[in-house]
C-alpha positions as CSV (number, residue, x, y, z in Angstrom):
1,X,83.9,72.2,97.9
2,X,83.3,75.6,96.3
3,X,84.2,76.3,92.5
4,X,87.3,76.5,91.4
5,X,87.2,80.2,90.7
6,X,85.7,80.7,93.9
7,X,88.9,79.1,95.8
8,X,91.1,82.5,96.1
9,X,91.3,84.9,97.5
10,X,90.2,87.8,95.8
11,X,86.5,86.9,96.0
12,X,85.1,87.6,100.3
13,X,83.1,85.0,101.4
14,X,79.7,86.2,102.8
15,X,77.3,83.9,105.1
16,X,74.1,84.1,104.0
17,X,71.0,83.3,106.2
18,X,68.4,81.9,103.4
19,X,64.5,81.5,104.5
20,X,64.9,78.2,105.4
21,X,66.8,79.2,108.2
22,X,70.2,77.5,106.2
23,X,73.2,79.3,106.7
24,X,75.0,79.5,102.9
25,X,78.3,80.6,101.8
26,X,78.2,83.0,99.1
27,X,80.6,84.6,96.9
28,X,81.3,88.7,96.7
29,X,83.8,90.5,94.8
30,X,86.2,92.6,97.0
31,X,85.7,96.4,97.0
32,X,88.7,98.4,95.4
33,X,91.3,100.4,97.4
34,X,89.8,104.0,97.8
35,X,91.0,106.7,95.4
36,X,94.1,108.7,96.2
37,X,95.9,112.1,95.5
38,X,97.9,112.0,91.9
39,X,100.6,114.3,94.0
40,X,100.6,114.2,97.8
41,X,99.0,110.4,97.9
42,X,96.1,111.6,100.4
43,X,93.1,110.0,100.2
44,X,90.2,111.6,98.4
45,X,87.1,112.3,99.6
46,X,83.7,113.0,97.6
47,X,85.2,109.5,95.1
48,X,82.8,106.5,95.8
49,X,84.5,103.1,96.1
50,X,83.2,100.4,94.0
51,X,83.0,98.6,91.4
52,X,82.8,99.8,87.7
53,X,79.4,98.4,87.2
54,X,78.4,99.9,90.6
55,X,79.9,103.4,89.8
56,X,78.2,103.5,86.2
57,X,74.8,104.0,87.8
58,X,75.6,106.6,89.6
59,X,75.2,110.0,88.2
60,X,77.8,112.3,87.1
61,X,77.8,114.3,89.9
62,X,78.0,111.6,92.4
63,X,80.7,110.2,90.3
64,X,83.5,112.6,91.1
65,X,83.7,116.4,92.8
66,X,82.4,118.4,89.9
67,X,86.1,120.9,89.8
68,X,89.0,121.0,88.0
69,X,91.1,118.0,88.7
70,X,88.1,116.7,90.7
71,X,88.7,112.4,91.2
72,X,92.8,113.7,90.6
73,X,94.1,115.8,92.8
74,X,92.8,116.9,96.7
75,X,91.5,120.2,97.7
76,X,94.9,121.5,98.9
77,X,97.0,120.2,96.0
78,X,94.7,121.3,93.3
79,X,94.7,125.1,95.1
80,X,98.7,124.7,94.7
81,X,98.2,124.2,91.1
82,X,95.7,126.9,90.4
83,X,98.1,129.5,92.3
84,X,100.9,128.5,90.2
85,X,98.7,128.3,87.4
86,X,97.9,132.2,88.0
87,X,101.8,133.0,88.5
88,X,102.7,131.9,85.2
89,X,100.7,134.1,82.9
């Protein structure tokens, strides 16, 4: 029987082939939902999924695209915004 923590859900259950030639069950957080548009709701590309500890040793620059509203907004959206941006002044 596994832990009591380990009982829902929200952990994946991995089988594990160990040296012995046992097969285990272990344990695995789930991998968060990928990131997605603040506007239009589009997926974004260029934002790694994982989880915070994972994504703290990446570097900046792998973190997020390095542009305004880079990790917020997609390509086309943030283009909408800098246009309208350019109207108003």
């Amino acid at each position: 029987m596994p832990q009591l923590r380990y009982r829902s859900r929200s952990y994946r259950r991995i089988f594990k082939k160990t040296p012995g030639g046992k097969t285990v069950l272990r344990y695995k957080k789930k991998k968060p939902s990928k990131h997605i548009c603040a506007k239009c709701g589009k997926f974004l590309h260029g934002v790694p999924r994982g989880r915070p500890y994972e994504i703290n040793k990446l570097s900046k620059s792998k973190k997020r695209p390095n542009r305004p509203y880079g990790g917020n907004l997609c390509p086309e959206c943030a283009r909408k915004v800098f246009k309208q941006e350019a109207r108003k002044e």
